[in-house]
C-alpha positions as protocol buffer text, in pm:
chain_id: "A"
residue {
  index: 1
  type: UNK
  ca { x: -2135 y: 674 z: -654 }
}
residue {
  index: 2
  type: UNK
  ca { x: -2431 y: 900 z: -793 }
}
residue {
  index: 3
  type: UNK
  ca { x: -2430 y: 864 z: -1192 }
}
residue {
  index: 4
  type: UNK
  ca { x: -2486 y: 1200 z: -1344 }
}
residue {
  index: 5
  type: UNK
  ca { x: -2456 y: 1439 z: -1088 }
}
residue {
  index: 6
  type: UNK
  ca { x: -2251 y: 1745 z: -1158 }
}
residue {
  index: 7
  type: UNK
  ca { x: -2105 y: 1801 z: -788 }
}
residue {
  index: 8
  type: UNK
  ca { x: -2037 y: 2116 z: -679 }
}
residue {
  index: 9
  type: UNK
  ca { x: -1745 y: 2042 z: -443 }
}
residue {
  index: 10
  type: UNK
  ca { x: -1590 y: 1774 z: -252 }
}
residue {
  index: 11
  type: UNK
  ca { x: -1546 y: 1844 z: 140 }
}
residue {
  index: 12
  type: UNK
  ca { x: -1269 y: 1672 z: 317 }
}
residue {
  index: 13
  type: UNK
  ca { x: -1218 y: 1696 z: 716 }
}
residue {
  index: 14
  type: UNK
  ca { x: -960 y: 1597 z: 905 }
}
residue {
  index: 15
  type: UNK
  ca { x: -732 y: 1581 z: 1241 }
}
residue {
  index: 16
  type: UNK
  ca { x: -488 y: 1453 z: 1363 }
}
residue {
  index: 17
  type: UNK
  ca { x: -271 y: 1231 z: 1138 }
}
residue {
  index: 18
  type: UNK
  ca { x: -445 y: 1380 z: 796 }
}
residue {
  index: 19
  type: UNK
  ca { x: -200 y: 1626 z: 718 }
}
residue {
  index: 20
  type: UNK
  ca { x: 14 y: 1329 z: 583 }
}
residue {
  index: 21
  type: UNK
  ca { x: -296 y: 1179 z: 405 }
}
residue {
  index: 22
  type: UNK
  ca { x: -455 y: 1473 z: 253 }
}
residue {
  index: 23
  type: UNK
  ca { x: -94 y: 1580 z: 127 }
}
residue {
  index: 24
  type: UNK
  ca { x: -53 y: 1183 z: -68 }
}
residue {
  index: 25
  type: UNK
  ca { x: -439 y: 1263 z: -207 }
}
residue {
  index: 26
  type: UNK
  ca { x: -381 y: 1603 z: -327 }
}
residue {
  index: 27
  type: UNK
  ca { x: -64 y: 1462 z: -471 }
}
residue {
  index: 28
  type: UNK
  ca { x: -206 y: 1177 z: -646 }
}
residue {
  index: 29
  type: UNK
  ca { x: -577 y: 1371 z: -750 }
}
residue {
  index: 30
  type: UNK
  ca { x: -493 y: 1443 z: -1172 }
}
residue {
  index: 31
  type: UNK
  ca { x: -386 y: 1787 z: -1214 }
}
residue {
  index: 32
  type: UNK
  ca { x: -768 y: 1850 z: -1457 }
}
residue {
  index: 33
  type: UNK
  ca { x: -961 y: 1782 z: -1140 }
}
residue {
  index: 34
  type: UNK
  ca { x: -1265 y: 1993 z: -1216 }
}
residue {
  index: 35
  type: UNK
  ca { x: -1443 y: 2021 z: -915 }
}
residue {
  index: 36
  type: UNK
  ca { x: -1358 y: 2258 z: -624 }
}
residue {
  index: 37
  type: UNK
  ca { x: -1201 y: 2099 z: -294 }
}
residue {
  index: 38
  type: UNK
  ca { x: -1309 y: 2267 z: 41 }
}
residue {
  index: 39
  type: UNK
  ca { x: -1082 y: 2131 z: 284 }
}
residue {
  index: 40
  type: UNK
  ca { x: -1131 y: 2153 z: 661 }
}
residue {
  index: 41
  type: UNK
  ca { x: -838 y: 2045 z: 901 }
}
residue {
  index: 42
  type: UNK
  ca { x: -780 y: 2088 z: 1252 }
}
residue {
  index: 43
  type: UNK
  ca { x: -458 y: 2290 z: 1298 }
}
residue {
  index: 44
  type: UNK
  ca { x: -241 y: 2491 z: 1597 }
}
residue {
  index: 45
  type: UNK
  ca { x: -426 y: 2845 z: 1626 }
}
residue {
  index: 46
  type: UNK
  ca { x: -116 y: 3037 z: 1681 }
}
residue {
  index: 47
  type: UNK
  ca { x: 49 y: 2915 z: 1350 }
}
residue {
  index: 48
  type: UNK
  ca { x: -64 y: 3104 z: 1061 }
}
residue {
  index: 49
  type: UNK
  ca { x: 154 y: 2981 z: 799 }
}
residue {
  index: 50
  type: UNK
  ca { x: 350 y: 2659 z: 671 }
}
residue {
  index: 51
  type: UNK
  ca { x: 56 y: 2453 z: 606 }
}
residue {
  index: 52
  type: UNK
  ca { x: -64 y: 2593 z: 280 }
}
residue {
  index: 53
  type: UNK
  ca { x: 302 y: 2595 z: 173 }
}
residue {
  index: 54
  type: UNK
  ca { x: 373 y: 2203 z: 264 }
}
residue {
  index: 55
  type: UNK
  ca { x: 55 y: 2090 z: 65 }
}
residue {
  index: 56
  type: UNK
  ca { x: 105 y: 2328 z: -249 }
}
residue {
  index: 57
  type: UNK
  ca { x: 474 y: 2105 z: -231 }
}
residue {
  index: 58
  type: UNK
  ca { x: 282 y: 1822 z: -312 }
}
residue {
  index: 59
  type: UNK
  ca { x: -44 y: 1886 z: -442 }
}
residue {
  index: 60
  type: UNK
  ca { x: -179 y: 1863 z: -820 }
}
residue {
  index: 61
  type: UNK
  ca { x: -426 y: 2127 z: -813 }
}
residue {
  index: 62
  type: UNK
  ca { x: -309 y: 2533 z: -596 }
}
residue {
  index: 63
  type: UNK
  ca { x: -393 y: 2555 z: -251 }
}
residue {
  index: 64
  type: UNK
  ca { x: -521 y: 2873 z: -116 }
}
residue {
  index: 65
  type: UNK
  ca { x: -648 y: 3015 z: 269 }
}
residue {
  index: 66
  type: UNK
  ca { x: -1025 y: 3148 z: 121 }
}
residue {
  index: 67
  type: UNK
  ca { x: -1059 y: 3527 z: 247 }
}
residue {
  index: 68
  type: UNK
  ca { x: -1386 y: 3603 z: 391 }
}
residue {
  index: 69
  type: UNK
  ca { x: -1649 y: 3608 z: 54 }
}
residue {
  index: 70
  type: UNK
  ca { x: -1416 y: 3453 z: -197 }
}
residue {
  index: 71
  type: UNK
  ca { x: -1523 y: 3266 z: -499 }
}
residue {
  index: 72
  type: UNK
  ca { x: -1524 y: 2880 z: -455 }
}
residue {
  index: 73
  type: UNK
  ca { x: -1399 y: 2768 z: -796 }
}
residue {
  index: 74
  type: UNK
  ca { x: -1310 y: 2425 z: -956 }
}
residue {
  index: 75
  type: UNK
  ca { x: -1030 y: 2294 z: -959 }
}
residue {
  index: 76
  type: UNK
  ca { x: -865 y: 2436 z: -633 }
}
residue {
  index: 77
  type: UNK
  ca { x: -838 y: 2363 z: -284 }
}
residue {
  index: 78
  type: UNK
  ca { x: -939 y: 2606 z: -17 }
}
residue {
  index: 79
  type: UNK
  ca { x: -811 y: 2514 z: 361 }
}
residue {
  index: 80
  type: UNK
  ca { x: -1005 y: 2668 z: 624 }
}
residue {
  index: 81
  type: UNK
  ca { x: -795 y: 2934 z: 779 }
}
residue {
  index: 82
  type: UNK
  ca { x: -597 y: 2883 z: 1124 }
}
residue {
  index: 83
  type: UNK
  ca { x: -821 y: 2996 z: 1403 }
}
residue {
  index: 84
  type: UNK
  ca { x: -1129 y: 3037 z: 1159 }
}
residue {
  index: 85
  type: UNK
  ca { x: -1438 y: 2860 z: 1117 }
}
residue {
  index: 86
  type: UNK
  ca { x: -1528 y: 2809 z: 722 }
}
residue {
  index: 87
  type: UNK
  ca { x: -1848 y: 2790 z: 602 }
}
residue {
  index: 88
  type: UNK
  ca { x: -2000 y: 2753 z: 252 }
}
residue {
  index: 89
  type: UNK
  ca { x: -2288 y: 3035 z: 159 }
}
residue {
  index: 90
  type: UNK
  ca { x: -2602 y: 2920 z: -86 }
}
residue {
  index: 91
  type: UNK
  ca { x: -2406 y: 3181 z: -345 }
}
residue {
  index: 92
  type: UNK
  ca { x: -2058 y: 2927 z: -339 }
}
residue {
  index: 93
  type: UNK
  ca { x: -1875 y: 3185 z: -152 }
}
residue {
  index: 94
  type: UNK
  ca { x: -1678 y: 3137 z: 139 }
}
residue {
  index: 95
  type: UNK
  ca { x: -1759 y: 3287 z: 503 }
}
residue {
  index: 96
  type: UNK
  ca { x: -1500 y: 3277 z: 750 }
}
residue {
  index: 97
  type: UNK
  ca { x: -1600 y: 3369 z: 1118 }
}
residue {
  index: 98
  type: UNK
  ca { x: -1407 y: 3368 z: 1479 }
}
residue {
  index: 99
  type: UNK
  ca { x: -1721 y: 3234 z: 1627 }
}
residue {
  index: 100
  type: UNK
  ca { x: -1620 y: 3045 z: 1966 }
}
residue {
  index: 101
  type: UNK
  ca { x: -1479 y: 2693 z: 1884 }
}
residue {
  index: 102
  type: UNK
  ca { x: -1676 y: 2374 z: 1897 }
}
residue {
  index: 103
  type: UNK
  ca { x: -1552 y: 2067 z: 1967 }
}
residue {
  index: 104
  type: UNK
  ca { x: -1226 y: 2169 z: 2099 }
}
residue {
  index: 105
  type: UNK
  ca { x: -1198 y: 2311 z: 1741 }
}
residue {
  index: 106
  type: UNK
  ca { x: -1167 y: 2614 z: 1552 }
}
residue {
  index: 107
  type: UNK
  ca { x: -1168 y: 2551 z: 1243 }
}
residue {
  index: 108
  type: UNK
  ca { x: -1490 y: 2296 z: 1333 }
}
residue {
  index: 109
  type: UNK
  ca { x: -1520 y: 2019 z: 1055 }
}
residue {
  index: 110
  type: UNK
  ca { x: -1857 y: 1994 z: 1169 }
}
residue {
  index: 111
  type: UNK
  ca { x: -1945 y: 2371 z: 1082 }
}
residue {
  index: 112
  type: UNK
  ca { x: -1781 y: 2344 z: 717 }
}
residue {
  index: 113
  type: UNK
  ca { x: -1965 y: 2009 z: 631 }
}
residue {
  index: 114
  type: UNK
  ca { x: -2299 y: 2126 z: 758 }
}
residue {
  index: 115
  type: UNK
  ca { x: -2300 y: 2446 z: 570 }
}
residue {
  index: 116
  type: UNK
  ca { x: -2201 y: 2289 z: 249 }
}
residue {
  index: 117
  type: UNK
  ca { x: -2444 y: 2040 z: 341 }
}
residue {
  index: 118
  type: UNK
  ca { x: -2699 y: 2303 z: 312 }
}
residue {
  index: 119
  type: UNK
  ca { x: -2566 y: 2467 z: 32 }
}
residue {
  index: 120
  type: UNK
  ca { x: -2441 y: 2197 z: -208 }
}
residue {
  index: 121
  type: UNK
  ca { x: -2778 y: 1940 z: -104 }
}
residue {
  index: 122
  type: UNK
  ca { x: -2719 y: 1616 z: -299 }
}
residue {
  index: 123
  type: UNK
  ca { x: -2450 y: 1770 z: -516 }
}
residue {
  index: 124
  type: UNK
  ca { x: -2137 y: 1719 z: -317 }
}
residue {
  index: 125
  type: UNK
  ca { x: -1930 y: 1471 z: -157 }
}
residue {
  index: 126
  type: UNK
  ca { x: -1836 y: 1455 z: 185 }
}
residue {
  index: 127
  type: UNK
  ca { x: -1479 y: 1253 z: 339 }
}
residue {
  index: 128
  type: UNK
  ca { x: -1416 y: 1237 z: 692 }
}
residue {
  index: 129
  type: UNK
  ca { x: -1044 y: 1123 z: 733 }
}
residue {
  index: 130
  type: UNK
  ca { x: -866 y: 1030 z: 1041 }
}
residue {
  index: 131
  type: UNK
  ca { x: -919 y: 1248 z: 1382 }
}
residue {
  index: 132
  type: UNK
  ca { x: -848 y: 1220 z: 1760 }
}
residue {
  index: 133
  type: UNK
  ca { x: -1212 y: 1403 z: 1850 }
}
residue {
  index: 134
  type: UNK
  ca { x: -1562 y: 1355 z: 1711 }
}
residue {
  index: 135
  type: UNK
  ca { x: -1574 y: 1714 z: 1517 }
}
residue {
  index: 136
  type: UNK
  ca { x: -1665 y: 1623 z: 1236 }
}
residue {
  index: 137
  type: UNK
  ca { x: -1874 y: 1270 z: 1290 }
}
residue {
  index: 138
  type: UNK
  ca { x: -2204 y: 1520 z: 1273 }
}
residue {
  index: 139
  type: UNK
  ca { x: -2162 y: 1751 z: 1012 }
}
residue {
  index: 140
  type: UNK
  ca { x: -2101 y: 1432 z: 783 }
}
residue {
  index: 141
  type: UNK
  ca { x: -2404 y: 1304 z: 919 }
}
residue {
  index: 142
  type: UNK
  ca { x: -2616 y: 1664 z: 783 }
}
residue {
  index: 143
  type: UNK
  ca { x: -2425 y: 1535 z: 415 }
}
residue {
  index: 144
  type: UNK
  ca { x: -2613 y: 1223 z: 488 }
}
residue {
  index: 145
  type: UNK
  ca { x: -2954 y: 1330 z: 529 }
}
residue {
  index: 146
  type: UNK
  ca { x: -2929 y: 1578 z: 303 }
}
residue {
  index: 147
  type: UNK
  ca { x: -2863 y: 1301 z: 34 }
}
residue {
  index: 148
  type: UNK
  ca { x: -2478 y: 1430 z: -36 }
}
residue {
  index: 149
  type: UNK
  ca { x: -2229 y: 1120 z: -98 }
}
residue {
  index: 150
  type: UNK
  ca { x: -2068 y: 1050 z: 213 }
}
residue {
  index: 151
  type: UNK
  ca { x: -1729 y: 864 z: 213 }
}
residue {
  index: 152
  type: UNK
  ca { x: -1561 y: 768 z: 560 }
}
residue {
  index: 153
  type: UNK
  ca { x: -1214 y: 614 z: 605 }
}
residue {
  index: 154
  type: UNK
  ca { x: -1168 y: 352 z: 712 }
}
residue {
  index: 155
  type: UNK
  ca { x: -1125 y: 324 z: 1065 }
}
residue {
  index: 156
  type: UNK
  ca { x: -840 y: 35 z: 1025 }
}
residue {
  index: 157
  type: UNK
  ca { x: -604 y: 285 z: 826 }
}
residue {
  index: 158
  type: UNK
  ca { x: -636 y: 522 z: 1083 }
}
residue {
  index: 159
  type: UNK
  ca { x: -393 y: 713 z: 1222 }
}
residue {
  index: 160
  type: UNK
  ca { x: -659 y: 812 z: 1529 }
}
residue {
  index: 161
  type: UNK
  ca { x: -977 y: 670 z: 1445 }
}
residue {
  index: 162
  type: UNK
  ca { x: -1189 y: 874 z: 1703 }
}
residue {
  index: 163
  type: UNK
  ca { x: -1382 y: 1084 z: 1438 }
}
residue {
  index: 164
  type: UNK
  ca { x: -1415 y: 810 z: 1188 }
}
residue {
  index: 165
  type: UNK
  ca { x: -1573 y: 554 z: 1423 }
}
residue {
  index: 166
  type: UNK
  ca { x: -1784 y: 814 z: 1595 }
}
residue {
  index: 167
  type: UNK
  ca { x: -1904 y: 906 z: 1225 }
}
residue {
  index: 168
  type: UNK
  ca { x: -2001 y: 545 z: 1154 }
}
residue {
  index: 169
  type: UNK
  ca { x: -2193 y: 514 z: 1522 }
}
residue {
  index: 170
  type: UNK
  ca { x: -2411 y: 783 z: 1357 }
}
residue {
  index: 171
  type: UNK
  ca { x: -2487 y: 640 z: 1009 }
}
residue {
  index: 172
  type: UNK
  ca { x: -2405 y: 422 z: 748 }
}
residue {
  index: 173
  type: UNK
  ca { x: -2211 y: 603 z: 474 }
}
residue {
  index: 174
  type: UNK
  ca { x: -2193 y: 559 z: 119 }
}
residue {
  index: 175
  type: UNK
  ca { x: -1883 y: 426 z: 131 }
}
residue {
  index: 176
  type: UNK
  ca { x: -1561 y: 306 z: 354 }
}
residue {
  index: 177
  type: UNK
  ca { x: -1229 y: 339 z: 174 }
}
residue {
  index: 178
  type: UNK
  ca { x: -902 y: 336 z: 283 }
}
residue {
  index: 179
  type: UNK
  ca { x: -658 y: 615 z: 141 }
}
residue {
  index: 180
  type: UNK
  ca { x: -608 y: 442 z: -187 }
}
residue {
  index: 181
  type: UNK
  ca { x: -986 y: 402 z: -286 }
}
residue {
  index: 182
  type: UNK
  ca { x: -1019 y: 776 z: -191 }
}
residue {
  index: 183
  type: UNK
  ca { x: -787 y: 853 z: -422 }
}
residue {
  index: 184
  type: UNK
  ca { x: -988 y: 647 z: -709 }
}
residue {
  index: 185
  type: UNK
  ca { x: -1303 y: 755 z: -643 }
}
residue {
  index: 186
  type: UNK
  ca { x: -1181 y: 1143 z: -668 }
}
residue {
  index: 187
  type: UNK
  ca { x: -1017 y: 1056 z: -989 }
}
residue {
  index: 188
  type: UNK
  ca { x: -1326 y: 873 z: -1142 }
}
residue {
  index: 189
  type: UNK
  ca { x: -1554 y: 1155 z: -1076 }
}
């Protein structure tokens, strides 16, 4: 982990199989987590609602669906939207756009982690969880070179470990932690 560094968000992307993973994290992250979550998963286009309702169930910290220009603050999770790409703007806004999908997806991991990438620089931390495509596997990479902290799970305690091992045929990341060591290295930030 970087010593010192005052992050301004953690990124998390995921398919399928994370719903069940990010819900244990965002249950188990302590309810002062300062920094802002920005949370890309890959979800059904023609369901708009449910998932922001299961996770606030279990998580510590209030998950919201960003509107287009919204205010990334600490200490709260912001899902990319069904059937929206999310991107993070130099200003820590949100942009949401209906650009055509890529990779399959829309919302594209790889578009949210490469714009924070280029907004955040060295102050944020990247996770790629579990996935059945590579989405994803890139835009981690951009966290890389643009000396964010990059965290990939563990490819063992995968659900689908498409995304994950197509990450780590990329790069080395900083780390790779099963769901457990996620969950301490969030809460020893």
């Amino acid at each position: 982990m970087q010593k010192n560094i005052q992050y301004k968000g953690i990124v998390i992307g995921g398919s399928a199989g994370s719903f069940s993973l990010v819900s244990k994290i965002l249950s188990q992250i302590k309810d002062d987590f300062k920094y802002p979550i920005i949370l890309c998963m890959h979800r059904l286009k023609h369901i708009r609602s449910g998932l922001v309702e299961g996770l606030n169930l279990k998580s510590n910290l209030p998950v919201v669906e960003p509107y287009d220009k919204q205010k990334i603050e600490g200490g709260k999770v912001y899902l990319a939207p069904s059937n929206y790409h999310m991107f993070v703007e130099f200003d820590a806004t949100v942009s949401l756009s209906a650009e055509d999908v890529l990779n399959h997806s829309r919302p594209s991991i790889d578009y949210t982690f490469s714009s924070a990438a280029t907004s955040f620089r060295n102050k944020m931390v990247g996770i790629l969880l579990t996935g059945a495509n590579k989405d994803g596997a890139q835009g981690i990479f951009e966290v890389h070179t643009k000396q964010g902290y990059t965290i990939v799970q563990d490819p063992n305690t995968c659900d689908v470990d498409t995304m994950t091992k197509s990450a780590l045929q990329l790069f080395s990341p900083n780390q790779v932690l099963t769901p457990e060591e996620i969950v301490v290295f969030l809460n020893n930030l």
